[in-house]
N, C-alpha and C positions, 0 to 999 in steps of 0.2 A: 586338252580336247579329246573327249572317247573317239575312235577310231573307225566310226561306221560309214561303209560306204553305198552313197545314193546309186542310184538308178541312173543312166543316160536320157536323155529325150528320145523319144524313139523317133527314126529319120522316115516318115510314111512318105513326104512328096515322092522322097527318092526313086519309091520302089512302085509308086503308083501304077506304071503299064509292067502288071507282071501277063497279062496274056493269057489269064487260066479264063475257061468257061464262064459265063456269066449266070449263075444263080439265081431263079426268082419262084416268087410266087404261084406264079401261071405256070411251071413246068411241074408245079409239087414237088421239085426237088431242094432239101435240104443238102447245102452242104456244108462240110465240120470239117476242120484239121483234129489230127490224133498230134501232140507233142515229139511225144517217144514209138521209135520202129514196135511194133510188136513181133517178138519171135516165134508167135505161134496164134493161132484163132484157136484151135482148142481151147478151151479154157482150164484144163485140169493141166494144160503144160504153158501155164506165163504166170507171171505174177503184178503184173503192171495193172497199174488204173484202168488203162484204156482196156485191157481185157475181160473186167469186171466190166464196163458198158458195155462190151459188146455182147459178153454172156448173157444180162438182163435183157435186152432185147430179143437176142438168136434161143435160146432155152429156154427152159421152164424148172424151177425146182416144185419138189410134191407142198411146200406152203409158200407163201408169201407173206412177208414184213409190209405191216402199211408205214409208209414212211412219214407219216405226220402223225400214227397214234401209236405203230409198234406193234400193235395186234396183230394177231396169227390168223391168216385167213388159208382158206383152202386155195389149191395150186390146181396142181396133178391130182391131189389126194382130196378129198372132199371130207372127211376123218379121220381123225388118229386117239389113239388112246394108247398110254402104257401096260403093258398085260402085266410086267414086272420091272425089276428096278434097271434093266437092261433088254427090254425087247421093247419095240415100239411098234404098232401094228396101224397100217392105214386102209383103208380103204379109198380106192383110186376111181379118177372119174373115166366114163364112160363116153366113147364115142372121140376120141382125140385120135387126130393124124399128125404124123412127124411130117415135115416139107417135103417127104420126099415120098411121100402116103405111105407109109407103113404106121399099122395102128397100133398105136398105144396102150399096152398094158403092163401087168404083172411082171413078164419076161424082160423089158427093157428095165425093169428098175432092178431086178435082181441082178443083172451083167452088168450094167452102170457101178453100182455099190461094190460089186465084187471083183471087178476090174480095178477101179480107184482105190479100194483096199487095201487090194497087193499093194504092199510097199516095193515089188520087185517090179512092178510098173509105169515105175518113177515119175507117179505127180509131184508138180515141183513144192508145191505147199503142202506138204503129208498134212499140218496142223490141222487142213481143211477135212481130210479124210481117214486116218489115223482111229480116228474112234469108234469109227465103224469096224465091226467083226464079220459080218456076212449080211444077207438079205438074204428071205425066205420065202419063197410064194406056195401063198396057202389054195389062192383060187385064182382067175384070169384076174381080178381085182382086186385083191389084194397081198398084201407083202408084208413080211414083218423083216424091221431093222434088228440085227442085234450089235448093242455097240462092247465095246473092250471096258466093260465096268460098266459102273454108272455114270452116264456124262447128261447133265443135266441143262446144259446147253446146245444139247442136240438140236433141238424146233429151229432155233438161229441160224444152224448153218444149214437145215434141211429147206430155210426161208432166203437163203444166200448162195453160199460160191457151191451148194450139190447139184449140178445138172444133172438130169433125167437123158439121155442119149439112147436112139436107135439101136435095137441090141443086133440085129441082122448088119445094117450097114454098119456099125463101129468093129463089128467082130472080121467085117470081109476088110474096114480100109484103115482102122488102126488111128492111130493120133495123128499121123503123117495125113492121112487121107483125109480127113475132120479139119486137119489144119486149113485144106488146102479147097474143099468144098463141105461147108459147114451145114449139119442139118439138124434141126431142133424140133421144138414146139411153140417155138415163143411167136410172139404179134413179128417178126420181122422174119425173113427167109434172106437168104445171102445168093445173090445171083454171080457176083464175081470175086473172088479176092487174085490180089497182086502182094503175094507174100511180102508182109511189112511194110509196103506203099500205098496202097490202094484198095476199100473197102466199097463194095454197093451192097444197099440193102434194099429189100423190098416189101412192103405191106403184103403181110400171110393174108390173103382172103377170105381162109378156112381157120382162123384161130376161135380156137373153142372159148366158152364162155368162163375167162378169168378175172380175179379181181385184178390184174393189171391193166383190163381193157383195151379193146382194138387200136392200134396204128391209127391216125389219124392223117399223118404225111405217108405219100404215097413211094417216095425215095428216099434213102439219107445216103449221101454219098461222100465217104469219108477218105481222104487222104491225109500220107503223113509229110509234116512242113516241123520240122523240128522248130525253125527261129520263128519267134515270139515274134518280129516284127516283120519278116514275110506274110507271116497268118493278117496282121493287121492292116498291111497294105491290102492284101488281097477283099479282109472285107471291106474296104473303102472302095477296090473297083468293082464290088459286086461278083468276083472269085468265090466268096463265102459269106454265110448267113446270121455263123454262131460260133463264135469261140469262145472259149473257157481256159481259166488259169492265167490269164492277161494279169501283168505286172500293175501295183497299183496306180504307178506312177503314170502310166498308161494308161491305165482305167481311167484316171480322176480328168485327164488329158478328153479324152471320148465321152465321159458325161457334159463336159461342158461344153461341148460341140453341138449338143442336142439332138443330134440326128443316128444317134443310136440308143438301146437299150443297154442299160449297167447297174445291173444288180452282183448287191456280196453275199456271201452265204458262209458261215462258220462250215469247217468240216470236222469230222474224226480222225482227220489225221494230224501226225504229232512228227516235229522234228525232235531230232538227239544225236548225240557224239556218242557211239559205242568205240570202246576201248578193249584191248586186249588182256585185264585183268592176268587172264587163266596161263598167259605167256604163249600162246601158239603159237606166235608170230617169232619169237625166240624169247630163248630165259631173259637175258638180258637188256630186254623191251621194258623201256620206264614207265610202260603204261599198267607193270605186272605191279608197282609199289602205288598201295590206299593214298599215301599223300598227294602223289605226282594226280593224279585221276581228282582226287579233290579240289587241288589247285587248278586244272581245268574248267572245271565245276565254275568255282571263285572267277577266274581270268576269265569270262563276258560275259557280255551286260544284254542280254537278254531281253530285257524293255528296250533299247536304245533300236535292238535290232528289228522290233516288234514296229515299233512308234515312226521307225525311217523307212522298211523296205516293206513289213507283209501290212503294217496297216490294219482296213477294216476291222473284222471280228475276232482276230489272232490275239492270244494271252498266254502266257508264260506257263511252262508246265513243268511240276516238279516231282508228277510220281510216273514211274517209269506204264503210263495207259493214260487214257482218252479220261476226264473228269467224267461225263455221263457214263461210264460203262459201269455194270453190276461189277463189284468187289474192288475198285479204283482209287483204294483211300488216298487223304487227301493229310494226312497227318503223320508225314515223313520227315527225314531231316531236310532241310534247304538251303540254298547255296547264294548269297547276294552276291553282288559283284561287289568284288574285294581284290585290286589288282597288288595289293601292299600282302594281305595276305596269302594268295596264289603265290606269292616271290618268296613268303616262309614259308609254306609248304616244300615249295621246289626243292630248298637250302636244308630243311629238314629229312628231305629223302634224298638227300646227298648231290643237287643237282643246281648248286649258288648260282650258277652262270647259266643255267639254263640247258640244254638239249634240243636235238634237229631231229624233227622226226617227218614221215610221209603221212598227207594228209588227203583223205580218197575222198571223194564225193560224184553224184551223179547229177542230181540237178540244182539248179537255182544258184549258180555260179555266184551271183552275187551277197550271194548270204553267205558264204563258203569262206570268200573274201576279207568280206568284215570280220570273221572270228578267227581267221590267219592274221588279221589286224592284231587284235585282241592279243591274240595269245604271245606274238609278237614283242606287244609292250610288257609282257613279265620274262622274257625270256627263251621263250617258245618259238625256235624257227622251226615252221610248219612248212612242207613244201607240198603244196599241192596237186595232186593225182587226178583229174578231172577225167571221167570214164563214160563209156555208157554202163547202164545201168546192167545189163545181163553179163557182160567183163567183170565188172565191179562187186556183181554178187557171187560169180564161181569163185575169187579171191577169198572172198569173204569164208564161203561155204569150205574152202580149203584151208581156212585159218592164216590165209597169207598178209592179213591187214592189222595193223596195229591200235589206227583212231580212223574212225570214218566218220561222215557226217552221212546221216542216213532218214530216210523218214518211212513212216508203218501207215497205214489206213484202216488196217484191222478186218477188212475186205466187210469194212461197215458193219460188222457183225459187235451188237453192244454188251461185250462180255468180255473182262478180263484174261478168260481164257485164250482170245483170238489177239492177243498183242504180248503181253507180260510170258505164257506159256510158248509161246511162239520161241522168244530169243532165251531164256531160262532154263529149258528143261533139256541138255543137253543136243542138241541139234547144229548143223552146220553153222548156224548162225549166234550160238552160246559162244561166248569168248570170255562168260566168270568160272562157270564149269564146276558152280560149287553146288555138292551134293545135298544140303540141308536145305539151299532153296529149291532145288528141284523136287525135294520130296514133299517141301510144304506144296506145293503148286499141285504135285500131283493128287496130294490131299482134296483142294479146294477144285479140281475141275471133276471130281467124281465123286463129292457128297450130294447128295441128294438134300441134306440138311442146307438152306441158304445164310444160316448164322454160322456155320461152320466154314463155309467157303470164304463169308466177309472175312473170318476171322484170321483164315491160312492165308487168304493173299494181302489183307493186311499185314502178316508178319512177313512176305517175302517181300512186299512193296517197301517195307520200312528196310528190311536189312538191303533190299536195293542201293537205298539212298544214302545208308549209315556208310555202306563198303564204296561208293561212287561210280558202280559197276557203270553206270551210265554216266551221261550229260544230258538231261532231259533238256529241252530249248523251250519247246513254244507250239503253240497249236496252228494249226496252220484256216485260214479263207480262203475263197475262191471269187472271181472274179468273172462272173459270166458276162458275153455281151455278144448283143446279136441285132440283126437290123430291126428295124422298127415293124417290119412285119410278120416278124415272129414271136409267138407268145410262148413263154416257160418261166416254170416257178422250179424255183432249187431247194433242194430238201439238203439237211445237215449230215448224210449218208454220203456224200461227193461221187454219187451216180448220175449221170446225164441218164435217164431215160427215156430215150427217142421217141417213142411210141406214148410217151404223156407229154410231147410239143407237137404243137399247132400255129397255124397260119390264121395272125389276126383279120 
């Protein structure tokens, strides 16, 4: 019998009188659990989902991604044109006030750009910012970007994780100060935060005319409830409106009850087993020998875990990125599940009986589970490390972790460059550390040529797969669900953005 393990029923009568405020329609107030603490509302210092929702809401970048066509529409910036193969020059809209009225121009995106830059100002995602070299203002409206090369992916992230920030208030209160009273452009203003627990937002009255369109709920009032089945009880007593990321088993549970909304929605984010190839973690780490990484590869079954716990529109993924993203190829080597031969791989890198290794992960416990199953049955005692998610990444980022099970979102940005260059090009989070993939990557994120790029991250995607630098898993769904009188349509970006739900 494969080794996978279900999901529990979730126990709601139990938790029924949880006692939290009662949520409705007539107050205009939406309320949302966040899963995971956020360490920070800045958004240039977190790396979590829920800080990507709150960015799109609270900011503004100078474009926007339409998220059903991909088009680039005007933001902040109402034009852009490249002057050269490294300047990018926009012209910025007029008449914008930040939440806290300071008006928007030229100067705020020069000190944004130039602050996030500095790598000595330690955004925690340099990938996001990294490519940029400075920002220029030519007039009160406009600015030219200069990035470090040619990065032809620039529009994506100046459409994604680039906020635009107050250049007066960021310069007096810093990330600590932003964290803690957040002030943007975007359709929502932030009336209170309760660092990591507690989030209100408010409809900006004065948002300028963008294509993400005005707020239409007048509150969204977010706290954080880590367990899945607290969030569930609570919206049954009317505690809350809208949750997302509900387990499917629970899902499928809630739709046939009928008195709620349950829709699935495919995301861009991608599960994988990163292993410590490069040895950081010490020389004599069996994860430093091609076999031993293969054989994990081999040791689980991947559909099994697909088909039992994530369900809906999850599918197996074999090249180390998102299938839709530019340069993604899909013709690497691949890995069935083969637990007979994972056991001669083991025997072949000198490991017959198998090895005990530390197995880290952050969420979805029970997916973690089954491939400690797995690994298990060839041999593999995995002991598992179950963390939060910001412990678990400073391990990481100091090379202190061996295997981890880990998952990427790409911060919805559909480009190879924001996943593959992310863990590859030597960065905290590299653990192959090999130099020929690094330089292909840096090839294909700075050609301007786009059969040149297919071509480099095709070759680093393949030697990916050849050397088992990874264990790609599986693409991950989402499970929105919300009372029946709330209306939201989920886009395949795994953004809730607040400000395009409304009260049916």
């Amino acid at each position: 019998m494969k080794p996978f393990l279900l999901l529990s029923s979730v126990a709601l009568a139990a938790s029924m009188a949880s006692g939290s405020a009662i949520a409705d329609k007539a107050s205009d107030t939406l309320s949302v659990p966040f899963t995971k603490e956020l360490e920070s509302v800045d958004s240039y210092f977190n790396s979590a989902r829920e800080g990507v929702i709150l960015q799109r809401s609270i900011w503004d970048g100078l474009l926007f991604s339409d998220p059903e066509t991909g088009e680039y529409k005007g933001n902040l910036a109402t034009s852009w044109e490249w002057v050269d193969d490294t300047t990018l020059e926009l012209k910025l809209r007029e008449g914008v006030k930040f939440h806290n009225g300071e008006e928007f121009d030229a100067d705020d995106v020069v000190y944004t750009v130039n602050f996030v830059a500095d790598p000595a100002n330690g955004v925690v995602t340099q990938r996001n910012v990294n490519w940029m070299k400075e920002a220029l203002k030519v007039d009160k409206y406009t600015v030219q970007i200069v990035t470090n090369g040619p990065f032809p992916a620039a529009l994506e992230y100046l459409a994604g994780p680039v906020s635009i920030y107050p250049n007066e208030y960021y310069a007096e209160v810093g990330p600590a100060g932003m964290g803690l009273k957040p002030v943007g452009t975007g359709p929502y203003r932030v009336e209170s935060v309760e660092p990591g627990k507690h989030f209100v937002l408010k409809k900006y009255e004065d948002y300028h005319d963008s294509p993400k369109g005005e707020a239409t709920i007048g509150t969204v009032d977010i706290r954080t409830i880590p367990d899945v089945n607290t969030q569930l009880a609570e919206l049954f007593s009317g505690g809350l409106d809208f949750v997302w990321g509900v387990p499917s088993d629970q899902a499928e549970k809630l739709e046939a009850m009928g008195r709620f909304n349950v829709v699935n929605e495919s995301t861009m984010r991608i599960g994988y087993l990163e292993m410590d190839a490069a040895g950081r973690s010490g020389a004599d780490n069996p994860m430093t020998k091609r076999a031993v990484r293969q054989a994990i590869n081999h040791a689980i079954d991947r559909q099994a875990i697909v088909d039992n716990l994530l369900k809906g529109k999850s599918k197996i993924v074999n090249s180390a990125c998102f299938p839709s993203q530019f340069g993604c190829a899909q013709d690497v080597a691949t890995y069935d599940y083969d637990p007979e031969k994972a056991r001669a791989l083991l025997a072949e890198a000198g490991y017959p009986d198998g090895f005990s290794v530390d197995f880290y992960a952050y969420r979805e416990r029970e997916y973690a589970e089954a491939m400690l199953a797995y690994l298990a049955e060839v041999g593999i005692k995995a002991n598992l490390k179950f963390l939060q998610y910001s412990a678990l990444r400073d391990l990481r980022t100091n090379g202190q972790t061996s295997l981890s099970f880990q998952t990427w979102g790409s911060y919805s940005i559909n480009d190879v460059s924001a996943i593959t260059s992310q863990f590859f090009k030597f960065g905290g989070e590299d653990f192959a550390r090999d130099e020929e993939l690094r330089d292909w990557l840096e090839t294909a994120d700075t050609s301007v040529d786009l059969e040149v790029r297919k071509e480099f991250y095709a070759k680093a995607l393949k030697k990916i797969a050849d050397e088992a630098y990874w264990a790609p898993l599986f693409s991950y769904n989402v499970n929105y669900v919300s009372t029946e009188e709330v209306d939201f349509t989920p886009s395949a970006d795994e953004v809730v953005r607040f400000f395009q739900v409304s009260w049916r």
